[in-house]
Each structure stands twice: as structure tokens, then as C-alpha cells.
C-alpha positions as CSV (number, residue, x, y, z in Angstrom):
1,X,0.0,0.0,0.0
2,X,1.9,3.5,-0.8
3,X,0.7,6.2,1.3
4,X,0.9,9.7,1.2
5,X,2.4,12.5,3.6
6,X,-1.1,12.8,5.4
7,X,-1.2,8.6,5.5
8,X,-4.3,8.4,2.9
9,X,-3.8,5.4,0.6
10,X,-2.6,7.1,-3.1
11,X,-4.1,4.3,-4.9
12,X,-7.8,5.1,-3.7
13,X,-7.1,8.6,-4.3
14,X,-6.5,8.1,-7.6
15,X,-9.3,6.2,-8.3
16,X,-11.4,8.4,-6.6
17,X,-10.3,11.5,-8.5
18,X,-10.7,9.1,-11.5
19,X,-14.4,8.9,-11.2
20,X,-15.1,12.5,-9.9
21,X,-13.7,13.8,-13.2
22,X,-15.1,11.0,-15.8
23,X,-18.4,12.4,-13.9
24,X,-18.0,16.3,-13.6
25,X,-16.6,17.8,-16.8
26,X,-16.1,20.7,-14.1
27,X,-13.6,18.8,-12.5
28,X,-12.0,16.8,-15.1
29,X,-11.1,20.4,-16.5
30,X,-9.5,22.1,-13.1
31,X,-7.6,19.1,-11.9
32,X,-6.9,16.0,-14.4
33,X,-6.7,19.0,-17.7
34,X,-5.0,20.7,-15.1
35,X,-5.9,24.2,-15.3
36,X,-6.9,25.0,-11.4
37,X,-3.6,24.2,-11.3
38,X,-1.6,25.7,-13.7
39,X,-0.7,29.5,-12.8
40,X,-2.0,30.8,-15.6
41,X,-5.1,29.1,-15.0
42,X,-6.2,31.8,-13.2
43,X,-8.8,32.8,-15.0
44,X,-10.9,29.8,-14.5
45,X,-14.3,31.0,-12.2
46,X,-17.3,29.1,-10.8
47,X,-19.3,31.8,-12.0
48,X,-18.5,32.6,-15.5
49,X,-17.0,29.3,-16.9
50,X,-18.6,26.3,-14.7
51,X,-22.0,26.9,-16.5
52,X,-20.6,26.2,-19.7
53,X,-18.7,22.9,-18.7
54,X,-22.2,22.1,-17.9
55,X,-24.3,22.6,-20.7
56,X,-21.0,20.7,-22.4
57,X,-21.6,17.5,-20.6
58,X,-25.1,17.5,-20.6
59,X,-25.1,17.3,-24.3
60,X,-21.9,15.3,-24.8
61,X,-23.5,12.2,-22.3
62,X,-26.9,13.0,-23.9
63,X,-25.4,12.8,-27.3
64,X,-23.4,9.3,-26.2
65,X,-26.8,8.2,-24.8
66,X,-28.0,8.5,-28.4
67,X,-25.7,7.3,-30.1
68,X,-25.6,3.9,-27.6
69,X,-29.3,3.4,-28.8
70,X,-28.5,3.9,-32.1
71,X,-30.4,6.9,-32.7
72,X,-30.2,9.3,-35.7
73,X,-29.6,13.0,-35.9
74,X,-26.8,15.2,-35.3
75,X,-26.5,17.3,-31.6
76,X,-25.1,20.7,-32.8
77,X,-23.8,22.9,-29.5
78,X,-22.3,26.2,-29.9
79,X,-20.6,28.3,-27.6
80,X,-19.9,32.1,-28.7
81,X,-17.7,33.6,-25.8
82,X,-15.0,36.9,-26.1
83,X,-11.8,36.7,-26.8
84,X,-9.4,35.6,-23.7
85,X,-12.4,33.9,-21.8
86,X,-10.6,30.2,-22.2
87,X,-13.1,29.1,-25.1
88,X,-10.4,27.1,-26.9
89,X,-9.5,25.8,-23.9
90,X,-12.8,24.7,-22.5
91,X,-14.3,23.6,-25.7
92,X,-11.7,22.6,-28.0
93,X,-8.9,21.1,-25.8
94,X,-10.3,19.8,-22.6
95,X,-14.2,18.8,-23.7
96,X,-13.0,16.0,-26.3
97,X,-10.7,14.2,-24.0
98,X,-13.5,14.3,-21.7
99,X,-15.7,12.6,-24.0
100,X,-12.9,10.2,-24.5
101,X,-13.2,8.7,-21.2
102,X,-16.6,7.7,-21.8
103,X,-16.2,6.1,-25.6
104,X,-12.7,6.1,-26.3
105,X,-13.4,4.3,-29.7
106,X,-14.5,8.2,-30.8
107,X,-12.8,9.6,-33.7
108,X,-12.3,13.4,-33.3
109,X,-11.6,16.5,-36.3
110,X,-10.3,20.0,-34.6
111,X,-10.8,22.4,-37.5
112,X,-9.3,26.2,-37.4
113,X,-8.5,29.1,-39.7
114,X,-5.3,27.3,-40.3
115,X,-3.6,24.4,-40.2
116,X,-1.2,25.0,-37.6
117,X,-3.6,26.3,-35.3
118,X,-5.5,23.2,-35.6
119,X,-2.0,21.2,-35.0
120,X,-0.9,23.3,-31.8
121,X,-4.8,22.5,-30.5
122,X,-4.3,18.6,-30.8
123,X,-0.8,18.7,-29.9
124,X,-1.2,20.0,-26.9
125,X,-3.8,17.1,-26.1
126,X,-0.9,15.0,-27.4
127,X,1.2,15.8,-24.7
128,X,-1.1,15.6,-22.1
129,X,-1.4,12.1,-23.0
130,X,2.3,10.9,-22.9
131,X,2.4,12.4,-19.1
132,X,4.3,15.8,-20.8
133,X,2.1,18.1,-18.7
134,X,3.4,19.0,-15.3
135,X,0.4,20.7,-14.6
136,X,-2.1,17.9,-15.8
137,X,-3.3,15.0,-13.6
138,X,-4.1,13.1,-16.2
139,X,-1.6,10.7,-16.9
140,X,-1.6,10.0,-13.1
141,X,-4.7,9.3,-12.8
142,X,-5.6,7.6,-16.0
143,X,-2.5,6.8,-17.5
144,X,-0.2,7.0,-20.3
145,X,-2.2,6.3,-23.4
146,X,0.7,6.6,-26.0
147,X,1.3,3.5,-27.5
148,X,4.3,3.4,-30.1
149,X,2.7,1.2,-32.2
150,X,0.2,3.8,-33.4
151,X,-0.4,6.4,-35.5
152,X,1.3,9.6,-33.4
153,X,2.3,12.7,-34.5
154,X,1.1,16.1,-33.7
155,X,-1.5,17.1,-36.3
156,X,-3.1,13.5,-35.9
157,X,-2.9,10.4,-33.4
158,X,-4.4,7.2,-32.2
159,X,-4.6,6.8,-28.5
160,X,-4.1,3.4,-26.4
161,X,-7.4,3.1,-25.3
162,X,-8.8,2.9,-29.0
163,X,-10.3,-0.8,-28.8
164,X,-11.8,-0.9,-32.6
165,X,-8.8,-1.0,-34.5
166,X,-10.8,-1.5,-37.5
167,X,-11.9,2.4,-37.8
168,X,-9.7,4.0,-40.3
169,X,-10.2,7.5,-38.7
170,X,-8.0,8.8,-35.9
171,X,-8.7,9.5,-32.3
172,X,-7.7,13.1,-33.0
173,X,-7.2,14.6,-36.9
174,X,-7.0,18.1,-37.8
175,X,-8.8,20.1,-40.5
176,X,-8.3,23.8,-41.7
177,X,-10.1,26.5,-44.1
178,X,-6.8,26.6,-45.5
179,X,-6.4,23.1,-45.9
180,X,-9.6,22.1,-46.5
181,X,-11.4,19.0,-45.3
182,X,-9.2,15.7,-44.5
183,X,-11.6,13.1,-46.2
184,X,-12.5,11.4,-42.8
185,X,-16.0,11.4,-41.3
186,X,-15.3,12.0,-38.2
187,X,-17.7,11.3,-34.8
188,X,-17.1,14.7,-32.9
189,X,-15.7,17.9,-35.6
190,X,-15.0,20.7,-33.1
191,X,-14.7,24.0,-35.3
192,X,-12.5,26.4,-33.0
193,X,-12.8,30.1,-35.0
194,X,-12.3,29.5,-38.3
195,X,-11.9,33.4,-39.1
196,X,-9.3,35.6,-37.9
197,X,-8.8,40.1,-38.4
198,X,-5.3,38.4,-39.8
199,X,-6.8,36.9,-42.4
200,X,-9.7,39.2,-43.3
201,X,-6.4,41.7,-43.6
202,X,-4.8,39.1,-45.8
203,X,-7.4,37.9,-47.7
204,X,-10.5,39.9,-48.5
205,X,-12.5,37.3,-48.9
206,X,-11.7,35.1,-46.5
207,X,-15.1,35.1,-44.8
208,X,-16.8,33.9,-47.8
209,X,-13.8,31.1,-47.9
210,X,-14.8,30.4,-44.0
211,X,-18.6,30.1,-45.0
212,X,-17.7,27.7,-47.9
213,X,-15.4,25.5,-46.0
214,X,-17.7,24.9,-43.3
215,X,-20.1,24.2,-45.8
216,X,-18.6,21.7,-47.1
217,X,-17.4,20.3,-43.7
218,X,-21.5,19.2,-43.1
219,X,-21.9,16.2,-45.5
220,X,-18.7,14.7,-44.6
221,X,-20.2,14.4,-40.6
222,X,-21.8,11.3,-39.5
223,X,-25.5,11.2,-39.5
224,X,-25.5,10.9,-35.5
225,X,-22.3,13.3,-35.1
226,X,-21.5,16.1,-32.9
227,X,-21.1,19.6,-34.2
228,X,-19.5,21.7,-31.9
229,X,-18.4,25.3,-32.7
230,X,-16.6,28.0,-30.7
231,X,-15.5,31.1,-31.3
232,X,-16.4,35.0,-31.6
233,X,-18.0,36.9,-34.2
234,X,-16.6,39.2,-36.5
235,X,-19.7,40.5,-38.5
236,X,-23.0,39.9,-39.3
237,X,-22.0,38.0,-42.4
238,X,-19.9,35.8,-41.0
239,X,-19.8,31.3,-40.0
240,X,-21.4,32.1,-36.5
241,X,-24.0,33.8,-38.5
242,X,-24.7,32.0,-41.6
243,X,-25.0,28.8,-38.9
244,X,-27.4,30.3,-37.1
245,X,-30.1,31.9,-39.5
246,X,-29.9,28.8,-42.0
247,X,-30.3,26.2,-39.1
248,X,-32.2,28.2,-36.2
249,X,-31.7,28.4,-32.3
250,X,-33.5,25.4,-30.2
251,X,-32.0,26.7,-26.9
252,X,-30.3,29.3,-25.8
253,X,-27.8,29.8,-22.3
254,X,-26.0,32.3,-20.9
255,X,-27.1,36.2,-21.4
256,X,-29.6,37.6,-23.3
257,X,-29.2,37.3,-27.1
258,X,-28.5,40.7,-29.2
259,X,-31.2,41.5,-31.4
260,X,-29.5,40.4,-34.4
261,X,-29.6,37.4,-33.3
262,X,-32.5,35.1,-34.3
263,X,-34.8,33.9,-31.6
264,X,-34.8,30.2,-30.3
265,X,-37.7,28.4,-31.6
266,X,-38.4,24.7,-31.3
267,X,-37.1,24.1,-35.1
268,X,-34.2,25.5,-33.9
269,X,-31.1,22.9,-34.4
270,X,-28.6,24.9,-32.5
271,X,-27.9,24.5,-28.6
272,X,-26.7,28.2,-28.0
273,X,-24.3,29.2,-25.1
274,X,-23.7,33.4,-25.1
275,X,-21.6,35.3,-23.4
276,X,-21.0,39.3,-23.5
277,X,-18.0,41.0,-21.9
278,X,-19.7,43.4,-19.7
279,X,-22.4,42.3,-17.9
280,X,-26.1,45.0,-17.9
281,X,-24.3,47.4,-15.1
282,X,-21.0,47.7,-17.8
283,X,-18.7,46.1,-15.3
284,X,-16.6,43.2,-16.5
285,X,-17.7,39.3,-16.0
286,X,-14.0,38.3,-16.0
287,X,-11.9,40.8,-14.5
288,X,-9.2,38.5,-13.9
289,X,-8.5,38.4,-17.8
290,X,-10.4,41.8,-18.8
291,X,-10.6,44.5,-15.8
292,X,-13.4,47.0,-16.7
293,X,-10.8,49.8,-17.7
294,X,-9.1,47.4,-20.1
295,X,-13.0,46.8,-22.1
296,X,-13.1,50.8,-21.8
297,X,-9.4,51.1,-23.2
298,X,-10.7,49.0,-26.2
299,X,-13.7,50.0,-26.7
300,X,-12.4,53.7,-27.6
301,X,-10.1,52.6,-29.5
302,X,-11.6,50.0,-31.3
303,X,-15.8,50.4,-31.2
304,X,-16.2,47.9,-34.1
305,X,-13.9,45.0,-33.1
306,X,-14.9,45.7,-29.5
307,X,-18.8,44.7,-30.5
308,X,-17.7,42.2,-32.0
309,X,-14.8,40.5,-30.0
310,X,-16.1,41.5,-26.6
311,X,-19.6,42.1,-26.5
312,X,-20.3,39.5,-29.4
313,X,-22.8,41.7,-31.3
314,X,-21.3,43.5,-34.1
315,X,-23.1,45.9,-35.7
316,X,-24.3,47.1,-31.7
317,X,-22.7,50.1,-29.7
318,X,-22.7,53.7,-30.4
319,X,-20.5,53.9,-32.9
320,X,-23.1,52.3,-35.2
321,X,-25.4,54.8,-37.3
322,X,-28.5,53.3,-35.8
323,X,-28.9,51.7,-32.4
324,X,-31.9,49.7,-31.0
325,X,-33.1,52.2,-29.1
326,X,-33.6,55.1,-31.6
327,X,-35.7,52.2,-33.5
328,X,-38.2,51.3,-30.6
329,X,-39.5,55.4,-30.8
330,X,-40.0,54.3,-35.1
331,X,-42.9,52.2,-34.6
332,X,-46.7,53.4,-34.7
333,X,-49.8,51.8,-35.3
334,X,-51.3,51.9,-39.3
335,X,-54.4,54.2,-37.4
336,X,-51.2,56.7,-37.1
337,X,-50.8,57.2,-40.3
338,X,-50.6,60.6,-42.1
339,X,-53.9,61.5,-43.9
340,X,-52.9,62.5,-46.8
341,X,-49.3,60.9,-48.5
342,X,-47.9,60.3,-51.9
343,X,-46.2,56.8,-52.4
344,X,-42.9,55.6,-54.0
345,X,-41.9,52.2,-54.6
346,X,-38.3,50.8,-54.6
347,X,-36.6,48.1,-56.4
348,X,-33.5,46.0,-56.1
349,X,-33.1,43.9,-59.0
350,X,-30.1,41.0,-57.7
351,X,-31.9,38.7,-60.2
352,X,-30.1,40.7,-62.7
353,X,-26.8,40.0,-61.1
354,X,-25.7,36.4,-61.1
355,X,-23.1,37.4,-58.7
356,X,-25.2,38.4,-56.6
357,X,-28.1,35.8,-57.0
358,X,-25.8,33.2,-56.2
359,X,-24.4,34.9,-52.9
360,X,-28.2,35.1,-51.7
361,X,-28.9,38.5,-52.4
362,X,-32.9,39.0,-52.9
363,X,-34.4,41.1,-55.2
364,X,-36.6,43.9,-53.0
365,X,-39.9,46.3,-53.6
366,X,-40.2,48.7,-51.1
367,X,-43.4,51.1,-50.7
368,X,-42.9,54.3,-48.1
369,X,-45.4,56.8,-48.4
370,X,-44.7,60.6,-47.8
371,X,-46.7,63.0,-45.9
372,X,-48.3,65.7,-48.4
373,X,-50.4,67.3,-45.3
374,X,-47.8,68.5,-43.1
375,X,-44.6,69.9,-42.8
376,X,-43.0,67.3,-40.7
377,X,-40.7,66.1,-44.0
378,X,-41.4,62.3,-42.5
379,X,-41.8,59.0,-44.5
380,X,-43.7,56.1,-43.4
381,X,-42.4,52.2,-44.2
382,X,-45.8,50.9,-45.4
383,X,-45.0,47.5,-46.7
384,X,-42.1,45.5,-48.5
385,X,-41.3,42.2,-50.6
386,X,-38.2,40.3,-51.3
387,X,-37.0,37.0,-52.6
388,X,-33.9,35.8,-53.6
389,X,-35.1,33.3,-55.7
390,X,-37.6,35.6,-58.2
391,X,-36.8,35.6,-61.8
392,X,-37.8,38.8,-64.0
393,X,-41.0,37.4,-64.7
394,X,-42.6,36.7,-61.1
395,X,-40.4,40.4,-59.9
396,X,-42.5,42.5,-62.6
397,X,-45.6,40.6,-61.8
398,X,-45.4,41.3,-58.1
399,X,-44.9,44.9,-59.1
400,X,-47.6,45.3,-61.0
401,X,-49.9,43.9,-58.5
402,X,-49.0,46.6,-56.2
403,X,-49.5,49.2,-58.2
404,X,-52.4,47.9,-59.2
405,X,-53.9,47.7,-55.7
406,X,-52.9,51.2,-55.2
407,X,-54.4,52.7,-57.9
408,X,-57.9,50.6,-57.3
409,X,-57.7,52.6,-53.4
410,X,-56.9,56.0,-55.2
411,X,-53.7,56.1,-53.9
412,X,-51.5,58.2,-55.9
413,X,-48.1,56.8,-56.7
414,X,-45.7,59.6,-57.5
415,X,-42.7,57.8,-58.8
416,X,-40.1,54.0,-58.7
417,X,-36.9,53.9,-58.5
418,X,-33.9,51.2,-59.5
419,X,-30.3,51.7,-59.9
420,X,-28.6,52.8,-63.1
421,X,-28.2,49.5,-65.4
422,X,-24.7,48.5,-65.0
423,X,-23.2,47.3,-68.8
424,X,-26.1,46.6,-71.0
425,X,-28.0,49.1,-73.2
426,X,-29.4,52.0,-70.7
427,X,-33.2,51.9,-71.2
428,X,-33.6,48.8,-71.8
429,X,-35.0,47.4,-68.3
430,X,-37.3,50.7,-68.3
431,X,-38.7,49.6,-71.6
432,X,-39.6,46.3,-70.4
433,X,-41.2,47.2,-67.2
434,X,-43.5,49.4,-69.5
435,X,-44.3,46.7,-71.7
436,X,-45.6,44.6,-68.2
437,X,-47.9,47.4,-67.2
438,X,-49.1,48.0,-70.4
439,X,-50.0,44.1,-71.0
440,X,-52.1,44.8,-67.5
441,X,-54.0,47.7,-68.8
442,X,-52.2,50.2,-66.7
443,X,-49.9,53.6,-66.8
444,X,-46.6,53.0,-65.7
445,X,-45.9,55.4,-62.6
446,X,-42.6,57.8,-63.4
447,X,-39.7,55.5,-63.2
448,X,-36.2,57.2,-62.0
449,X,-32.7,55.3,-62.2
450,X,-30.6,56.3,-59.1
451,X,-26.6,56.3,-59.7
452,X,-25.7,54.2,-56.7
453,X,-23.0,52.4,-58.0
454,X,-20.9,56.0,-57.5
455,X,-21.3,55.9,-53.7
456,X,-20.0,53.5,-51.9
457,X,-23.6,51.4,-50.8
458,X,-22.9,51.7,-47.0
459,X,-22.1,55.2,-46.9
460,X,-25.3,55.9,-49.1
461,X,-27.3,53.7,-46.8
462,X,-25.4,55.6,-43.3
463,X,-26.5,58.9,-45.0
464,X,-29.9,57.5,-45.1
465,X,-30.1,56.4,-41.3
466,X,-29.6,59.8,-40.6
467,X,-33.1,61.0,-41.7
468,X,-33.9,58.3,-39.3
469,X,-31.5,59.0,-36.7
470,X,-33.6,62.5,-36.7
471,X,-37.0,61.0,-36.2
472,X,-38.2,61.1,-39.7
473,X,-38.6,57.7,-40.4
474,X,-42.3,55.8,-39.3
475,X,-42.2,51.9,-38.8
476,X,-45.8,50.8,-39.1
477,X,-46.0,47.9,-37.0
478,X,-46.8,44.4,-38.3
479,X,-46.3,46.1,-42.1
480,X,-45.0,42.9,-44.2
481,X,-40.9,43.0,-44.5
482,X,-40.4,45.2,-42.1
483,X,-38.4,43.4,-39.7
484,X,-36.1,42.3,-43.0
485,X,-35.3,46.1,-43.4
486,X,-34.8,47.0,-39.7
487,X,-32.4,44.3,-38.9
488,X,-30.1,45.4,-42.0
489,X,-30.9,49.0,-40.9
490,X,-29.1,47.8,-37.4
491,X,-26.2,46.3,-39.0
492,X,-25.0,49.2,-41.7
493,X,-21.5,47.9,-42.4
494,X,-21.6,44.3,-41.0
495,X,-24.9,42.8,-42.4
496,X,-24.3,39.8,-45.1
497,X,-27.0,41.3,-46.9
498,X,-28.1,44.7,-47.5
499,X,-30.5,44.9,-50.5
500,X,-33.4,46.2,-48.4
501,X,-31.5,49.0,-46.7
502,X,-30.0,50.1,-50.3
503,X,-33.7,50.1,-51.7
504,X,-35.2,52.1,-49.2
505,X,-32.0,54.1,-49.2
506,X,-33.8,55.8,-52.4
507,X,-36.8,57.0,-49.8
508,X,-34.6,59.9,-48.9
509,X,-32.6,60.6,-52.4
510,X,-32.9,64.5,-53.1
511,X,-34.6,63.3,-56.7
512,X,-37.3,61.6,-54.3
513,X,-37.3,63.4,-50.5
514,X,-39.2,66.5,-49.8
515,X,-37.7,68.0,-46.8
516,X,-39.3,69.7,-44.0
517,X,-40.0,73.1,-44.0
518,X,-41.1,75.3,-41.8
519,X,-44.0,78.2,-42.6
520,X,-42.4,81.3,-43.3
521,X,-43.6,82.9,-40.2
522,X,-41.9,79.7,-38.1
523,X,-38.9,80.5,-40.2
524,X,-38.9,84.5,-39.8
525,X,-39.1,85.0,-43.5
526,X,-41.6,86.5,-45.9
527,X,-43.4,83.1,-47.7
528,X,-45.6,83.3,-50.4
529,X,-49.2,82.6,-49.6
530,X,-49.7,80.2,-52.7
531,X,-46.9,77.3,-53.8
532,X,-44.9,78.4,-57.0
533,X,-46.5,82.3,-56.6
534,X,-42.6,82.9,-57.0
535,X,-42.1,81.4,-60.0
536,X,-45.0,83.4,-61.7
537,X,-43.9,87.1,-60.0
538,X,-40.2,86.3,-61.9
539,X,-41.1,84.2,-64.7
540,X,-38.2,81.5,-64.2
541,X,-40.9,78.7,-64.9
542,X,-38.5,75.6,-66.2
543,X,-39.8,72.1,-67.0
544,X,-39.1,70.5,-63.9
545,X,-40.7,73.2,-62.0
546,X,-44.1,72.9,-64.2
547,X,-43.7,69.5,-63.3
548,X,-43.3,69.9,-59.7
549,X,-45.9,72.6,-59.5
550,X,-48.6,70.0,-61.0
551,X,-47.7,67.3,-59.1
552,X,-48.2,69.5,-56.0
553,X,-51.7,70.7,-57.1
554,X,-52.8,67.7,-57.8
555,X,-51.8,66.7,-54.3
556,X,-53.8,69.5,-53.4
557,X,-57.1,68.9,-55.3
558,X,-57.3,65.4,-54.0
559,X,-56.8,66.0,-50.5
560,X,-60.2,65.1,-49.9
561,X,-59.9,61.4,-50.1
562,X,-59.1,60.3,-46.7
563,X,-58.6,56.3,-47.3
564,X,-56.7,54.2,-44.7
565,X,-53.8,52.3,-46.3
């Protein structure tokens, strides 16, 4: 019997630490990992990082349950957590050794931005496992599990304790965007941040490279696999995002979700765990790896990473054009509308962009309608459409439609807009949108190509938000497509789509927007008592003023029809 300084027997100790940590994640990660007892381990807490070693091993035994009873479907868990919080760690390192203990048969892919990040993640499992890890209990209390014989170097291994020799994968391979996939179909695939500022610097694209990867990671999983992701966000357009609209939250842990964030629902095939740097009072979670003036430091200096890489909502914080907040004072009830408005509809056309088609762009109509009765200079969001899967046929009959329906209300419709053709014969798009309403028996309304290809399209659309910014911008609640356009609104910059924010852009274009202005004795000048009187005391009557001054009148004349839209 070998004994200890304090006489216990060392044998039962061990195998008493053996079975606390094959049954608390929690523990296996402060004592056999080894990180309670590493000095930089210090950043290890009960209250910001035991929670998530507990949602881990709920669904990693749940998952093994499953898969014991030969049950179908794959258990997707990810964790979005700052930067410096231990995520890799936790998630990437420690959680798949863990599971390991409990089916060491499993064959396991750790997948990064690169290839030797994905290597320096396994290797360093690698060495806990041939007792290299001063810090780790591992090998003490489990074992050595290297066994010469075996596959074993650093970017992929085979451990002792793997009983079917027959499986062709390894216990641990690795996997990279730069690499691509490795062939294998692995049990657990544990994608740690496949996107870096680095690369995004180094390759412009590298997003889009991250999204396509990933894609094609999926088919090459096992139909009762684990999907575990980790990491931070970078932009609304990026893995963590594409993940989560395409396949839906079921559950969601830790803090309250951002709004651009979609909202759990049963469909939902994600098991979410969130996490936000500051906590509602603005103090730090962690301030053993982030005190509150160091998230104050970078937030100055750095708004837009900051979102991102600390809060975990980019596209959030007051460096952004439009926040949250100024939205909520938007919305009124369709009873609120102004009496009297003109309408203008406005198109995005992605179906005639095959670039753009294929990256998922939709093709938008967009209907505001602008106060005529007052002064106020604001616009109201009345109702919008989009698709990215409408070809020119179903676009232009959708268009027509709702011009139709106005007109049948005796609602006037004072003008669409679309962007300038790019290549192409100018005119020719105009010309076949006339043919449509003329086929349906109707007068096309006056059609206006906007240059927006001059601009570039987020400044246009941040010009834009300031007219909202300023209050003069009415969200009528429950109005069709409105949420599409608010979200993208929200995310000016770091959306991975913006075609109804660039439509509706064109609701506040000086060819479209009348401003608001003030009666003369508001303004403390000498206004005529009649619109245009000016023009006819001087003479200077041009086209575009006839024009003006008869769409004004008209305006005028027909002020007595008072129809709810």
C-alpha cells in the first residue's frame, strides 16, 4: 500500500479522483486538464465558466446516450464567448478528451483558420497524453495512453485506449479552411474560429472562404455526429451567422441574445451558449483576464472590433449609425398614419446580377409613403417584398400587383426607383417594365434610375439612417418586410446582406425626399401665400418646375380622399 504524507492510501485517491472527473466535466477540466492548477489558469471562475462545462456535458453524455441506442440526428452545440475567456481551452482542448473517457473508440476533427492552429490545438492534447504536462493529472490518474505502435504525430494520433482498430479514422485529426477538409468522417468535428482580423487583412475574402469551407465540412459528418463550434464573431456575415439563421436556435444559455440574433424556436437545431463581456451594469464578467478599464481602453479605440470580439454583437454600440433604441421610438400603429401621402416604390433587381443571385442577395420592392399634409418632412415604411429566388417574370408581376392595388384605393403613386443599369443598353429594363404594365391595362408610374453604384452602398445607406436618426422615419407595425429592413438598418456595415437597406435608401434621395420646411412665419421670412407664386412674379418657370408645381396641385385637389392604407 503506498501512502501519502497525510497517510491516505494514493491508490484510492486516484481512483477516486478518476471517477469525480469521468463524472463532472467541471472537475476533469481544473484538476486531471490541469488548469486550477496551472498558474495561468487563473482565469478559470465558478461563475462565469462552470455553467458552460455544464451545458457541455449535458449534451456530450446525452449525445453518447443517443448514439448507444443507435439513434439518428446530429447534436449541434455552440458556444460564442470573447476573446481571452478560455473558449479554446474549455471547448476545443479539454471537452474532447473528456468525452474520451466515456467512448474512447470516438474519432475526433479540430478544425481552425489554419492548419497549424488546428495542430498546436491537438498537440497539446498529445502531450497531455504521454504524461508531458506538469500541470495535468491526467496521466496519473488515467494513464499514459501513448502507445508506439500507433499512428502519433502532432497534427493526428491514435490513443491506447482505442479498442476498434478497424476504424480507419484517428482519435484526433485536424482540419483547416486553409487546408480544407481531411476526407474522414469523423464522430465529434469541433470547429474552434475559423476566421481571424489576420486573415480578413490578408485575404478579402476570407469570410466567404470560412462560409464555404464549413459548408462543405457538413456532408462529410456522420449522421448521428456532434457539431461543436466556438469562437467570436466578426460580422454579421460571417460562420457564426450563416450557422445560425440557415439552421435556427433550439436553446439558448447564458445572457440575453442581441437583437441580431435570431430567436430560439423549437425548429431551432442549435444549442446556443452566449456570453457578452460586460455584464447589464457595464462592469466586467471576468476581471481577472479583462478589468473594466481594459474593455473601456478598447472600446475607444476599437468600437467595431470591440462589439464584435467582446460584446459578441457587431453591428451594436454607439458607434453604429443606428442603435436599438432610436428604432423602438419608429414604430406606430397603421391608425397613425398621415392622412394625406404620396407613395414611392423601390426596387432591387439582384436577379439581374448572377453574382449576386448566387451569394443570396434578394431582389426587393419597397413602398414608403410621404406625408403631403404637413410639414413634418417624414416618411412612413408601409409595406415590402423580397425574394432571392424571383426571376424577371414573377419580380414585374409582383410589381404590377401593387400598383395595381394602389391605384384601385386612389392612392397616388408619384414615382419607382432602381439603380442605373450597370453594362447593357441604358433603357432597356425601363422599356420592359413598361411593356408589363401595359399588357395589364395600366400607366406606368414615373420611373427614376438612381446612380448608386458611384457611392460606396454603406455610406449611401449611413446617409440614409440619418433621416432616421432625426425621427423622420415611421415603422408601421406588423407592415410585411419590415423586420427584413430593420435588422439590416441595425447592421449598416456588418450585415451579409443589404438589399433592403439600399432600396429604401432611395426614400430619402434629393430626386425623391421632400424635406421639411417650416412656414415662413416659423422660419422668420416673408413666404408666399400660394406654392410656385414665385415662379410666376419672376417668370423663371423651367420644365421641372411645371412638373413639380402639377404634381403639387394635384396633391392639393385630391386631398379630400381620406382612405386608410
Amino acid at each position: 500500500m503506498r501512502l501519502d504524507p497525510l497517510g491516505w492510501d494514493l491508490e484510492i485517491e486516484r481512483e477516486t479522483l478518476a471517477i469525480a472527473c469521468r463524472d463532472s466535466f467541471w472537475l476533469f477540466l481544473k484538476y486531471a486538464f490541469g488548469v486550477a492548477r496551472n498558474p495561468r489558469g487563473r482565469w478559470l471562475t465558478e461563475e462565469v465558466h462552470r455553467p458552460i462545462a455544464e451545458l457541455l456535458q449535458r449534451e456530450g453524455l446525452a449525445w453518447l446516450e443517443r448514439r448507444r441506442k443507435q439513434e439518428q440526428g446530429r447534436t449541434k452545440v455552440m458556444c460564442v464567448i470573447p476573446r481571452g475567456f478560455g473558449k479554446t481551452v474549455i471547448v476545443t482542448k479539454a471537452f474532447p478528451l473528456w468525452l474520451h473517457l466515456h467512448d474512447p473508440d470516438l474519432a475526433c476533427v479540430v478544425d481552425s483558420e489554419s492548419a497549424q492552429k488546428a495542430v498546436e490545438f491537438v498537440s497539446s492534447i498529445k502531450v497531455l497524453l504521454e504524461g508531458g504536462d506538469p500541470y495535468s493529472l491526467f496521466a496519473q490518474t488515467y494513464g499514459v495512453w501513448h502507445d508506439p505502435a500507433r499512428l502519433w504525430t502532432n497534427a493526428q494520433f491514435t490513443h491506447a485506449l482505442r479498442r476498434q482498430m478497424a476504424l480507419t479514422e484517428p482519435s484526433f485529426d485536424t482540419a483547416s479552411v486553409e487546408t480544407g477538409t481531411t476526407g474522414s468522417h469523423p464522430d465529434l468535428l469541433v470547429l474552434d474560429d475559423p476566421i481571424s482580423q489576420e486573415k480578413i487583412r490578408e485575404r478579402g475574402n476570407w469570410i466567404q472562404l470560412s462560409i464555404q469551407h464549413t459548408n462543405a465540412l457538413i456532408p462529410a459528418l456522420r449522421t448521428d455526429s456532434f457539431f461543436l463550434y466556438v469562437g467570436t464573431p466578426y460580422t454579421n456575415a460571417d460562420v457564426i451567422s450563416m450557422l445560425l439563421r440557415t439552421d435556427g436556435i433550439r436553446e439558448a444559455h447564458g445572457m440575453k441574445l442581441p437583437p441580431t440574433f435570431p430567436e430560439p424556436s423549437p425548429d431551432g437545431e442549435w444549442v446556443l451558449y452566449y456570453l457578452q463581456a460586460r455584464d447589464a451594469r457595464g462592469e466586467s464578467i471576468l476581471p481577472r483576464a479583462w478589468t473594466k478599464r481594459e474593455l473601456d481602453l478598447y472600446e475607444k479605440k476599437k468600437p467595431q472590433d470591440f462589439a464584435a470580439q467582446m460584446m459578441c454583437a457587431p453591428g451594436t454600440g454607439k458607434h453604429m449609425p443606428l442603435t436599438a433604441e432610436q428604432i423602438d421610438l419608429m414604430w406606430i400603429d397603421r391608425k397613425d398614419l398621415a392622412r394625406h401621402m404620396h407613395y414611392t416604390i423601390h426596387l432591387d433587381t439582384a436577379f439581374k446580377d448572377m453574382k449576386r443571385k448566387s451569394a443570396g442577395d434578394e431582389s426587393v420592392i419597397l413602398v414608403f409613403g410621404h406625408d403631403v399634409g404637413g410639414r413634418t418632412g417624414d416618411v412612413y415604411y408601409i409595406e415590402g417584398h423580397g425574394s432571392n429566388e424571383w426571376q424577371i417574370d414573377e419580380f414585374c408581376h409582383k410589381l404590377v400587383t401593387i400598383v395595381q392595388r394602389y391605384r384601385s384605393q386612389l392612392r397616388r403613386i408619384r414615382a419607382v426607383t432602381d439603380e442605373i443599369a450597370l453594362g447593357g443598353k441604358q433603357g432597356l429594363w425601363e422599356t420592359h417594365l413598361r411593356s408589363r404594365f401595359a399588357d395589364a391595362g395600366l400607366y406606368m408610374p414615373q420611373f427614376i434610375q438612381l446612380q448608386r453604384s458611384g457611392t460606396r452602398k454603406h455610406v449611401r445607406i449611413t446617409e440614409a439612417a440619418g433621416y432616421w436618426a432625426e425621427g423622420h422615419m415611421k415603422l408601421v407595425r406588423g407592415a410585411s418586410g419590415v423586420d427584413n429592413l430593420v435588422r439590416q438598418m441595425l447592421e449598416i456595415g456588418v450585415s451579409a446582406h443589404d438589399d433592403w437597406a439600399d432600396a429604401a435608401a432611395d426614400a430619402f434621395h434629393p430626386d425623391i425626399y421632400r424635406p421639411m420646411i417650416p412656414l415662413g412665419e416659423e422660419a422668420g421670412i416673408d413666404a408666399p401665400r400660394r406654392p410656385f407664386d414665385q415662379y410666376l412674379l419672376t417668370g423663371k418657370i423651367t420644365d421641372e418646375v411645371a412638373r413639380d408645381a402639377y404634381d403639387t396641385l394635384v396633391e392639393e385637389e385630391t386631398r379630400w380622399v381620406a382612405i386608410e392604407p
